[in-house]
N, C-alpha and C positions, 0 to 999 in steps of 0.2 A: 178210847171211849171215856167218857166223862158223863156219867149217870144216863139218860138216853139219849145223848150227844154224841156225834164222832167228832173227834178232834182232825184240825188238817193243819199243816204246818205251809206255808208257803215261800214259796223266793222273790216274788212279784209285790212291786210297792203297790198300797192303795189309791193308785192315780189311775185317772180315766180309764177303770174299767181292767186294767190289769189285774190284778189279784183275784175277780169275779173270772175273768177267763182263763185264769190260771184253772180257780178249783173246779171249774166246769172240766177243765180239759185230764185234771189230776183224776177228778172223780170218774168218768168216763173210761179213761184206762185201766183203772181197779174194778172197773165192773166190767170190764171188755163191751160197753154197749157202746151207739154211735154218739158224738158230742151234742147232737140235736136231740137225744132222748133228756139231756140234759140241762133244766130251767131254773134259775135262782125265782124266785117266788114270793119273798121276804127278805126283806134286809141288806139290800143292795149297796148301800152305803156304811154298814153294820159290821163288828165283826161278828156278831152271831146270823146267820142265813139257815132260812128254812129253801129247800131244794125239793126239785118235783123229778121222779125219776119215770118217765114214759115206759110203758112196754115190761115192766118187770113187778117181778111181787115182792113182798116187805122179804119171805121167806128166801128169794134170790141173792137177793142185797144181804144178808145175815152170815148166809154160807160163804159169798163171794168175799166177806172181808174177815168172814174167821180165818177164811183159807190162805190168809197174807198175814196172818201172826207168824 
């Protein structure tokens, strides 16, 4: 975390959409929900992206990624 940012390290260059489906697919797995709950929203082309997470509360997302320290 980086003030109220999480930070995401990637393996994927920023070409055609790789890197965006990368941290969809990264993001997804740390929160165990489905990759479709998961919407880039902002910033598609950006390295900063605002993200839409369907189906879950701010409070879910909190504990699901304290719990991976």
């Amino acid at each position: 975390m980086r003030g109220d940012a999480l930070l995401v390290r990637l393996n994927a260059p920023p070409v055609d959409g790789a890197a965006n489906a990368e941290l969809i697919e990264v993001l997804a797995d740390a929160l165990e929900i489905p990759k479709r709950a998961v919407s880039i929203v902002a910033g598609e082309r950006s390295r900063q992206k605002r993200v839409r997470l369907d189906g879950v509360t701010q409070e879910f997302v909190g504990s699901k990624l304290n719990s991976k320290k």
